[in-house]
matplotlib code that plots the C-alpha trace (Angstrom):
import matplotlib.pyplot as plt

x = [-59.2, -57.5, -54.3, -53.9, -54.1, -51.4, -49.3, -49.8, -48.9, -45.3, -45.0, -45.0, -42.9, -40.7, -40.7, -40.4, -37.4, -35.6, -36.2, -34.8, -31.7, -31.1, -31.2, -28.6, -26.4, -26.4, -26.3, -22.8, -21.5, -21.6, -20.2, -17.5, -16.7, -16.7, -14.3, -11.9, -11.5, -9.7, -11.2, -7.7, -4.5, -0.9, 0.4, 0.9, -1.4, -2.7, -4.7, -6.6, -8.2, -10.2, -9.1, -10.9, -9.4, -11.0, -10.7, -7.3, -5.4, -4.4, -0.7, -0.4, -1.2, 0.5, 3.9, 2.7, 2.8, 6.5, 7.9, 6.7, 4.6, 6.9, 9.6, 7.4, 6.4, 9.9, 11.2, 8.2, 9.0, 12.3, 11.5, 9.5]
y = [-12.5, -15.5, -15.0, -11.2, -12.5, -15.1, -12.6, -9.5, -13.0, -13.5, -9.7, -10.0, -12.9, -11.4, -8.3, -9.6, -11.4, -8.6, -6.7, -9.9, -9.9, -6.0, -6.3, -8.6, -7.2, -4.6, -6.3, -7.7, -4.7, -3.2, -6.2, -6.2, -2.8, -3.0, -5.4, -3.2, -0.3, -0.1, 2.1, 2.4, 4.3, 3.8, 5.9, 5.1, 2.9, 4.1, 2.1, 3.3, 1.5, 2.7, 1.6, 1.9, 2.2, 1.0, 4.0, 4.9, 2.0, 5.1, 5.4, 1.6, 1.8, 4.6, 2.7, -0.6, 1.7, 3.4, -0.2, -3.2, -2.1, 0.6, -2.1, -4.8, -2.4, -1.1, -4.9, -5.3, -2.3, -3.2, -6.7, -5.4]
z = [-29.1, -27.2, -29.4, -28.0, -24.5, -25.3, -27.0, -23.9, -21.6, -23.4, -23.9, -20.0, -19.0, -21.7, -20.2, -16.6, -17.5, -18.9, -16.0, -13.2, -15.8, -15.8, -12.3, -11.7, -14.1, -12.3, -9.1, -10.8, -11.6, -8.3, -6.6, -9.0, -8.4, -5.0, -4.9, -7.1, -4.8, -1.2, 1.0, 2.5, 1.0, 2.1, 4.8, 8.9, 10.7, 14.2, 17.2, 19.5, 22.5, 25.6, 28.8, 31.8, 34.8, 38.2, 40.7, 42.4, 40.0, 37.3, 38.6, 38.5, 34.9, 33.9, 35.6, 33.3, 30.6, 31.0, 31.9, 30.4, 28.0, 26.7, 26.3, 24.6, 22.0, 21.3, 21.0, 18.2, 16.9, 16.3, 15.0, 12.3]

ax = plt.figure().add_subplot(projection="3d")
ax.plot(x, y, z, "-o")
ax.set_aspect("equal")
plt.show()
């Protein structure tokens, strides 16, 4: 009788173990893959920003906008 308990014991650490090392296997695998693929494809890049705007100071941002700002991003532009 004690030997079945011994033996149901291993049987269990045995299984237990097999189960932590599936698990990380798998665990593995999905890291691995994960690291593989790019959730990003070639093509144009775009920004986008909000801006807010404290009330009546709209035209003096849309002037930064056609002046300085327009001309900084055309010199980076052309830059590279």
């Amino acid at each position: 009788m004690h030997f079945i308990q011994r033996k149901e014991k291993s049987m269990r650490k045995q299984r237990a173990l097999a189960t932590c090392l599936g698990v990380c296997l798998l665990l593995l695998g999905a890291s691995v893959y994960a690291q593989m693929v790019r959730p990003t494809h070639s093509g144009t890049v775009w920004e986008l920003s909000f801006i807010h705007v404290k009330p009546g100071m709209g035209t003096a941002y849309d002037k930064y906008l056609a002046s300085d700002w327009k001309k900084q991003e055309e010199a980076l532009k052309t830059a590279g």
